[in-house]
N, C-alpha and C positions, 0 to 999 in steps of 0.2 A: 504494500500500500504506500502511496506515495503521501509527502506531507509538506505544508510551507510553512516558514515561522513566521509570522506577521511583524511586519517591519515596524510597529509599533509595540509591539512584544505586550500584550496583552496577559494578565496573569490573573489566576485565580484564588480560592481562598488560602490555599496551602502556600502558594506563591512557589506556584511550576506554571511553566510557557507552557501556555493555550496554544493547540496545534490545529491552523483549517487542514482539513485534508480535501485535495484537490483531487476534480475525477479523471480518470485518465484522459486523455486526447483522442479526440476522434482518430479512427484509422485512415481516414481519407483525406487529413490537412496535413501540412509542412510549414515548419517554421521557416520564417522571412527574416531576414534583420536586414536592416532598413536604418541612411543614415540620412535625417532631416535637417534643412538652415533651421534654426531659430525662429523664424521671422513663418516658415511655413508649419510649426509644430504652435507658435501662438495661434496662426491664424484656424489650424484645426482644433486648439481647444476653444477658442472665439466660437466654433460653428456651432464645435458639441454641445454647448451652454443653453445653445438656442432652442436643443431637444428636450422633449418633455422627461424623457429618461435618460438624460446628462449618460450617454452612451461612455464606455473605457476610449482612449485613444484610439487602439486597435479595430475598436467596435467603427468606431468613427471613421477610419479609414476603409474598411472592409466596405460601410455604407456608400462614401463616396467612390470607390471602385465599382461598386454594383449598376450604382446608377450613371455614371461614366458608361460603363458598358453595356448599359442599356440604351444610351443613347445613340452611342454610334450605332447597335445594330438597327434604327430607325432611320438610320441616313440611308 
């Protein structure tokens, strides 16, 4: 089972690390790493704000890829 420590380290009564445990990754995605200006990582959290469900980063870019690529297949 896989685990993450929460980068705020979150503790309990006994005062031991709260562990989320993360679900596996789907079999059919691939990690990206992906290097952004500044100026284009403000202006995607600027966008995400504007969602009702303040999407992750990632979430946010997967969105605008979607719909990119929805548009060109309309041209």
């Amino acid at each position: 089972m896989r685990s993450l420590i929460v980068s705020s380290c979150h503790y309990n009564a006994n005062i031991k690390m709260v562990l989320i445990h993360m679900a596996p990754p789907k079999k059919d995605t691939q990690a990206l790493t992906l290097r952004l200006s500044r100026s284009l990582i403000d202006a995607i959290d600027d966008r995400r704000r504007l969602e009702a469900d303040l999407p992750t980063r990632p979430e946010m870019i997967r969105r605008a890829l979607v719909q990119w690529l929805e548009s060109e297949d309309k041209k």
